[in-house]
N, C-alpha and C positions, 0 to 999 in steps of 0.2 A: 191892459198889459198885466195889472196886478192879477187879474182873473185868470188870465192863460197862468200866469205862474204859479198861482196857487194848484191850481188844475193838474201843473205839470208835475208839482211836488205833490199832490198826493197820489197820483198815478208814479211816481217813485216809489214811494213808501210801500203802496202794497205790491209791486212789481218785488220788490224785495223780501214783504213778509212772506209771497207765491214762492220767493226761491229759497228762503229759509224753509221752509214747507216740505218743499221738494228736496231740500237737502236731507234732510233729517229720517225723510222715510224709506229711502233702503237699509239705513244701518239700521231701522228697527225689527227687520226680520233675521237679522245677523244671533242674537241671541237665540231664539227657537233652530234657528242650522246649527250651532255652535252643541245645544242641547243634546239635538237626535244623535251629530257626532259621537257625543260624550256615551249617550245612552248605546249607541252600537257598539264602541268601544267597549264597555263595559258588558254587555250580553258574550260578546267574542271571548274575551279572559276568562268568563262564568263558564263557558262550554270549555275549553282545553284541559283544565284540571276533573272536570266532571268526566269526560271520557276516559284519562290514563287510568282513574283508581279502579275505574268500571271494568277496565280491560286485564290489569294486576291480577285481582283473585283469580279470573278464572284460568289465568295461563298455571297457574301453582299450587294444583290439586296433588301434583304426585307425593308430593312432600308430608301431608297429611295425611294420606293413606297410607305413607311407611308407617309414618307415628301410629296410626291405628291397628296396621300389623304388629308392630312392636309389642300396644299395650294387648291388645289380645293373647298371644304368647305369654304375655307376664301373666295374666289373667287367668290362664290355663293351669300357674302352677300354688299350690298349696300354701293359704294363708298365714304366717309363722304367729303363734299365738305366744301364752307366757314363757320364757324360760327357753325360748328357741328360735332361729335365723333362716330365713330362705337362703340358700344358695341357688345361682341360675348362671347357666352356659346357655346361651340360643346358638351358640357356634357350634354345639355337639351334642344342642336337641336335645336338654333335661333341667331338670330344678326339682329341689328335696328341701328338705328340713335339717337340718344339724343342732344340737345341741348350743345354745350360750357361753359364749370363750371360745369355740370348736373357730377354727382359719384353713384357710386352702392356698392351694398354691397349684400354677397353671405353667410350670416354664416352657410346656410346648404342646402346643395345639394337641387336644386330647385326651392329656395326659395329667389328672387330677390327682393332687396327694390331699388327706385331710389330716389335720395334728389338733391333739388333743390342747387344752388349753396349756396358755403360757406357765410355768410354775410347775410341770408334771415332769414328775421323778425319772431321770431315766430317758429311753429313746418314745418321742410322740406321735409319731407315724400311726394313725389307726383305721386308714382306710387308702383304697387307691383306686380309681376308676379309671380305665383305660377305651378310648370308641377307636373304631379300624372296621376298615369293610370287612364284610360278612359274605361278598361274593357268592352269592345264593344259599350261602349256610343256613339251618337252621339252632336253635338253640342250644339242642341235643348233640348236633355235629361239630359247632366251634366248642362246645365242652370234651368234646372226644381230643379235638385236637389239642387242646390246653393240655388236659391231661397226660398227652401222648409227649408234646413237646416236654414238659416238665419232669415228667419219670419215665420216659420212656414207652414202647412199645408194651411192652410186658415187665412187671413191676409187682412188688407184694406189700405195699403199703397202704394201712390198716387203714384208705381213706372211705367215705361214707357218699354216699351222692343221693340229692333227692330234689323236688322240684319247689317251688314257689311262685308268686306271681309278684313279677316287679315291671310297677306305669299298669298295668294290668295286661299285661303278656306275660305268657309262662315261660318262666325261667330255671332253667339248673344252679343246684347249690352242689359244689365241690367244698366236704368237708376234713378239716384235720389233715390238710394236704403238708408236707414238711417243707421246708426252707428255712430261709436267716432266724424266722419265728414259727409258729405252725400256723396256717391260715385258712380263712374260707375264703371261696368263690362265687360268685354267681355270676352266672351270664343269661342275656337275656340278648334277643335279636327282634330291632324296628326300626324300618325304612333302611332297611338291607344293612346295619352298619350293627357290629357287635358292642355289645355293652358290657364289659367284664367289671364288678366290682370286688377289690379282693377287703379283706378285712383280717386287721392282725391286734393284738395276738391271739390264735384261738384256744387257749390254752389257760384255764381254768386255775394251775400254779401259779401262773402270771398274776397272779391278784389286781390289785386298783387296775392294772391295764386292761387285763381282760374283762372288768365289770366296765370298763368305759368303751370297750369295743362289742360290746356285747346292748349297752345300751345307742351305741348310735347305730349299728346294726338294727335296731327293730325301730328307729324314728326313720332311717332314710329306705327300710323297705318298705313302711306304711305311709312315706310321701313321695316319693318318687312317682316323676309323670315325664311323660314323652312330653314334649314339643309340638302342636302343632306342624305338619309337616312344612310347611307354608313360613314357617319361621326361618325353617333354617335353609331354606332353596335359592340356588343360584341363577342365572341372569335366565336362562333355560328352563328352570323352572323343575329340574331335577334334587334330588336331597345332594347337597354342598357335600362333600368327602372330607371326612377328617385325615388327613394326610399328614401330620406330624412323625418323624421318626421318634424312633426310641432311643435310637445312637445315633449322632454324627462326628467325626474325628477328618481333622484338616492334619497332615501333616507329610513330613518328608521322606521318599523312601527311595535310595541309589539316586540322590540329585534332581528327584521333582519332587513336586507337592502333590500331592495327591488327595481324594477324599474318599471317606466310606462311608456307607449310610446303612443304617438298619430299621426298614420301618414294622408297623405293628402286627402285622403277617406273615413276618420275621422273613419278610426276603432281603435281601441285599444288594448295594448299587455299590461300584465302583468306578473312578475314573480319576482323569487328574484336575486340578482345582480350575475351573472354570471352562468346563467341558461338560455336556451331558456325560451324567453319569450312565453308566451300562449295569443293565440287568446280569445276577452273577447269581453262583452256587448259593444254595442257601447256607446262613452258618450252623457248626453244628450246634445240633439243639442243648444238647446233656450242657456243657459248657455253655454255651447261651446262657440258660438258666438259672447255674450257677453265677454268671457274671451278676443278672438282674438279681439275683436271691440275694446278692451279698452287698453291692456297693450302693450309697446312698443315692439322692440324684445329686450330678453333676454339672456344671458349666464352669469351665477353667482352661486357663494356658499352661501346658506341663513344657518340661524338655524332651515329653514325648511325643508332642501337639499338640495342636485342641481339642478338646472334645463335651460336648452334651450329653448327657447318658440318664434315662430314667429309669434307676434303681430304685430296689423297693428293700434294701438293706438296711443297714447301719455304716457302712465302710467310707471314712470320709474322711478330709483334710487333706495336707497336702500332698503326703504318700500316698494314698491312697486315687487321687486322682492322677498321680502320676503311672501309676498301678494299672488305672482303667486305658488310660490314653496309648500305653505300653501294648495290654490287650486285644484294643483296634487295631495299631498299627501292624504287629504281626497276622490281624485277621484280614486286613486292607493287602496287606504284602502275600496271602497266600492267595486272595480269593482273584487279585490281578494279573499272578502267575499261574492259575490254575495247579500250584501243588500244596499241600500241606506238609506239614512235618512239625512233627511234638519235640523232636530232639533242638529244633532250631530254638525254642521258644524255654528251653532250660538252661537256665544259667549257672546252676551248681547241681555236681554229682558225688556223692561221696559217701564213702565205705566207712561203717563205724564199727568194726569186728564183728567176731562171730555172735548167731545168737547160742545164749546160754542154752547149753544140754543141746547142742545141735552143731555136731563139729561139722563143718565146712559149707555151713550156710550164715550166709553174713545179713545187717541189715546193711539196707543202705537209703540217703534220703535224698528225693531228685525234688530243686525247686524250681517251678518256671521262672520268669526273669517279672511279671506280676505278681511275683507274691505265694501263688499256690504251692503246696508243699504236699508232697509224696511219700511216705512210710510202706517203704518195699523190705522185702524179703526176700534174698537172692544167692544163688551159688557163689562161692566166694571166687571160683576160678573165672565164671562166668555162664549164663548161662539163662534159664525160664526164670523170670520176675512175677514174684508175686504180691501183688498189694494188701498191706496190712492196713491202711488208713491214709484217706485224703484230708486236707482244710487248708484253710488262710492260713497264712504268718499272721500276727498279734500284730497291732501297729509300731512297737517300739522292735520287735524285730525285722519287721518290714522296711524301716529307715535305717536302722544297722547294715543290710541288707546291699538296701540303693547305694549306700554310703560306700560299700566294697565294691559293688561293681562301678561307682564312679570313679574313685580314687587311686585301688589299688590295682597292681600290678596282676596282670592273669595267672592264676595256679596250675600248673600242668602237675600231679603226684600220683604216688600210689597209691590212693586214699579216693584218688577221683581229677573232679576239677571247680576251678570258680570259673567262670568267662566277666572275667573284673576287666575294663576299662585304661584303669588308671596307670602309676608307677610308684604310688608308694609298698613297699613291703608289705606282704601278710604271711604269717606263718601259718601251716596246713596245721600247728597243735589248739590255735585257737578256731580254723574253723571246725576242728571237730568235734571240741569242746560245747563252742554253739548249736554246733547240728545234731549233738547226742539230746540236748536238752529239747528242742524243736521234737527230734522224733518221740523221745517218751514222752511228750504230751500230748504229741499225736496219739501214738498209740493205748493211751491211757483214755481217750475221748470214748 
């Protein structure tokens, strides 16, 4: 019996080391599954981020090839060495040199002024660049029309014309042409859109201004370069249009708002505020001219509207803007009704006696309601007007002026008339008194 028992107990013991045995050896392959797990795991997250950056670059080529057109463009234009500054428009296809200190000013698409440095005596204006289609013009042809628009048809003024080469296309120089200052020209025609650059003062009296217009004159015709065309092309793939006007004026005329627009081909749109504007008469030129010759640029709210206006004058503050925005609005109100009239746009008329040694012809001095003033010579009963001298009011007579037609009472006299506004009293001895002095200056010009 001890035998069997012994027997029986060690056929236990290893019946048990058999099943500890067999315990033990499936969890030993649990580690190597557990591993591969880990390892696929870990290949999978390796691959998701390895494909998005793969796929990034290539979808985000276009954006680098702008930058590349860009720097090419820049790269086209003239390296500014000592003593002088690139300027660059790729909006109107050009970049030059300018002299150190030399700023610009852009307040509307196309439309460049350049000002001499800060600290200069006097008015700083000493360049003005203007781009406008050229509608199959040549460079010869938009110079006719400059010309033509400015003095007219037929004209005897002692100006000079010759050619040059500016970007390297040949260009016309319009010299010693008169305005607010005396000025040159040049124009020059690429990628169908006119390039006028004017240049003031030209006028040799003018001292320091004319030696500083005369020197950035020969740096920005020996740097000036076109644009690759490619710079400045729209979605089409045609040269972009500089479209900026020259005038815009928002304002009220019989109970609506209206706008007027005058762009650089001196055509004219009208309509009412937020409406296509409609294609109109063109304005008249002589006047035009005068307007740009005289007043400075503009951007202002008057009581006569708004208006933007790029002048290549001196005429500015706030008479004077008031002055311009006055000008549109009668040019807005004839050009909607299809009629003009010069008498509507006069706000005083008035007889200052006879002139000396000439019995029964009187002066007399008509001023429009902007400002411009008329020195005529006239039958005293009535009769053929004949002009002795046109110009501006001064500024401090220009706000005398406004001040009468705002406040005071209308004048109906023998004398003539004011079309004054207001209600307080003016007596016709003071404005005579004013209007004598207005005309001998006139006519002493």
């Amino acid at each position: 019996m001890r035998i069997k028992f012994w027997m029986i107990s060690l056929l236990l013991v290893g019946a048990l080391a058999l099943l500890n045995a067999c315990t033990a050896s499936p969890a030993a392959p649990a580690a190597p599954v557990a591993e591969a797990t880990e390892a696929v795991a870990t290949e999978a997250v390796a691959e998701e981020p390895v494909a998005e950056p793969t796929e990034a670059p290539t979808e985000e080529p276009a954006p680098e090839a702008t930058a590349a057109g860009v720097e090419e463009a820049t790269d086209a234009c003239p390296a500014p060495g000592e003593g002088t500054e690139l300027v660059t428009n790729e909006a109107a296809g050009y970049c030059f040199l300018v002299p150190v200190g030399y700023t610009t000013e852009e307040p509307v698409a196309g439309q460049l002024t350049i000002f001499a440095p800060e600290g200069t005596e006097g008015h700083r204006e000493r360049a003005f660049i203007n781009v406008y289609a050229a509608n199959g013009q040549s460079a010869a042809e938009a110079a006719d029309a400059y010309e033509t628009e400015m003095l007219g048809a037929a004209h005897d003024f002692p100006i000079t014309r010759t050619t040059a080469t500016l970007g390297g296309v040949e260009a016309v120089v319009l010299d010693n042409l008169p305005g607010q200052d005396i000025n040159r020209q040049v124009i020059a025609v690429s990628h169908d859109q006119v390039y006028r650059l004017g240049f003031v003062p030209a006028d040799p009296q003018m001292g320091e201004a004319y030696t500083q217009m005369e020197a950035l004159y020969a740096l920005v015709m020996s740097s000036f370069t076109f644009l690759p065309a490619e710079a400045t092309t729209g979605a089409a793939g045609e040269s972009a249009p500089v479209t900026g006007a020259l005038l815009e004026w928002e304002g009220e005329i019989d109970g609506a708002c209206m706008t007027l627009r005058i762009l650089p081909d001196n055509s004219a749109e009208v309509g009412q505020c937020g409406d296509a504007l409609q294609a109109a008469d063109n304005v008249n030129q002589t006047e035009w001219a005068a307007i740009q010759s005289h007043f400075a640029g503009i951007e202002a709210d008057t009581p006569a509207g708004r208006i933007s206006l790029q002048g290549q004058g001196e005429a500015s503050g706030p008479a004077w803007e008031r002055a311009a925005a006055t000008w549109a609005r009668f040019t807005a109100m004839e050009l909607s009704s299809g009629r003009a009239g010069a008498s509507a746009r006069t706000a005083l008329a008035w007889m200052l006696g006879e002139v000396e040694g000439e019995p029964g012809t009187c002066r007399q001095l008509l001023i429009l309601a902007y400002g411009l003033a008329y020195a005529n010579r006239t039958p005293c009963e009535g009769g053929q007007t004949e002009q002795v001298a046109q110009g501006w009011l001064e500024t401090s007579e220009l706000e005398t002026f406004q001040g009468w037609l705002d406040n005071s009472a209308r004048i109906e006299d023998a004398a003539g008339y004011v079309d004054a506004q207001g209600s307080e009293p003016l007596d016709a001895e003071t404005v005579t008194e004013w209007a004598t002095l207005i005309y001998e200056r006139l006519a002493e010009q």
